[in-house]
C-alpha positions in Angstrom: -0.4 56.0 -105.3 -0.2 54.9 -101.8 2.9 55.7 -99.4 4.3 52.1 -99.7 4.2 52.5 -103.3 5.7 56.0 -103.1 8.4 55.3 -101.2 9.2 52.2 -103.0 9.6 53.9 -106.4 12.1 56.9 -104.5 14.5 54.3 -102.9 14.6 53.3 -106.8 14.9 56.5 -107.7 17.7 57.1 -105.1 19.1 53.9 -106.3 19.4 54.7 -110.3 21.0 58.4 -108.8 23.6 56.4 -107.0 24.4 54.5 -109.8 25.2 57.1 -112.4 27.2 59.4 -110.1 29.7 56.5 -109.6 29.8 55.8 -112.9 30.5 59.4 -113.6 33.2 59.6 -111.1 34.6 56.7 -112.2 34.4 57.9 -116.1 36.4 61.3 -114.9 39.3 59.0 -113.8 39.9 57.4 -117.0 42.8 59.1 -119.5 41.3 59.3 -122.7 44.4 61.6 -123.6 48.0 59.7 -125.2 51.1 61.1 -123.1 53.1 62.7 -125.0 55.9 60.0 -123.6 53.9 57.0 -125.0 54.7 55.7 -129.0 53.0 58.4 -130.9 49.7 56.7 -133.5 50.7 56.8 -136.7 48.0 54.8 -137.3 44.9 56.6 -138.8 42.4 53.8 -138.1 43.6 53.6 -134.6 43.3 57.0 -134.4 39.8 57.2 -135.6 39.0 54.7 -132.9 39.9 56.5 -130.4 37.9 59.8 -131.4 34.7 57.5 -131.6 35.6 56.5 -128.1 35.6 60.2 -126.9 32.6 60.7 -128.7 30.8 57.8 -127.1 31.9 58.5 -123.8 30.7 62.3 -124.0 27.4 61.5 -125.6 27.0 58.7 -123.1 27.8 61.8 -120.4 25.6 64.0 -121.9 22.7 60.9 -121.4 23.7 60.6 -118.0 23.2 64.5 -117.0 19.6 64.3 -118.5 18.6 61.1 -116.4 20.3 62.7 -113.4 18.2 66.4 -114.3 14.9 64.3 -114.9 15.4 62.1 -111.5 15.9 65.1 -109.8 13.1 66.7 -111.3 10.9 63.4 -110.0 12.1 63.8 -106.9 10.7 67.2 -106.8 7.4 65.7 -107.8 7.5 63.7 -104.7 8.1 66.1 -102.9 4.9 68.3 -104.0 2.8 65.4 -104.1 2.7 64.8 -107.8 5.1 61.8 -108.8 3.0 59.8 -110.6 0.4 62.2 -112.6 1.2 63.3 -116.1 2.1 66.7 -116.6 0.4 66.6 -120.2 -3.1 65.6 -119.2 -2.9 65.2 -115.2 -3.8 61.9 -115.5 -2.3 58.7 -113.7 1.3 57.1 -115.1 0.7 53.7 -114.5 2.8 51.4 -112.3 3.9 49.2 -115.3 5.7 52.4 -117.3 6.7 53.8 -113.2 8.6 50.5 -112.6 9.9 50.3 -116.4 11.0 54.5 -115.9 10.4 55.7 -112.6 11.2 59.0 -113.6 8.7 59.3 -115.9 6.4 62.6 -115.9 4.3 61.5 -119.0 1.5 59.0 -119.1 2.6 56.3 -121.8 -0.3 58.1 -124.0 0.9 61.6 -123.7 4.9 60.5 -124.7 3.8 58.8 -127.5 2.1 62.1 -128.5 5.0 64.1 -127.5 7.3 62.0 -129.9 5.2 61.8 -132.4 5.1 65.9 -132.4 8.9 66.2 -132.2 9.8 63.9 -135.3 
């Protein structure tokens, strides 16, 4: 991968990092929790709603920190010269799955083999 290339896919990376650390602030500013001031639910269904939502917006958290770990992680890579070879087999990720997930660290070949393993 040449350095136009590189630093190309690290302004995206940089740009995706951006992106889900506002989104995370922004997420900690929302009350998920009823004051105790407000009309208590008496409504079950309404209540159930509202756990799903908590449980949606954790999971989608949870999501967020692993994209956040694994950009990192590619930024690293950079950094050592190896963004861009598979950790499995060494061999090149291609530009086409770099520009689909620019954190990648597996060669389409090797993830496929990887998920295959895990299920």
């Amino acid at each position: 991968m040449n350095q136009k290339e590189l630093l190309v896919f690290k302004k995206i990376l940089i740009q995706k990092k951006n992106e889900i650390l506002s989104k995370s602030n922004n997420n900690k500013n929302t009350d998920f929790i009823t004051n105790n001031n407000r009309d208590t639910i008496s409504d079950e269904i309404e209540t159930a709603s509202k756990n799903s939502e908590k449980e949606l917006y954790f999971k989608l958290a949870e999501n967020d920190r692993i994209i956040l770990n694994t950009i990192n992680e590619a930024f690293m890579r950079i950094e050592k010269g190896t963004y861009g070879k598979c950790e499995a087999c060494n061999g090149t990720i291609s530009i086409r799955r770099l520009e689909a997930i620019p954190w990648a660290c597996y060669c389409f070949q090797c993830q496929m083999e990887l998920e295959r393993s895990t299920i």
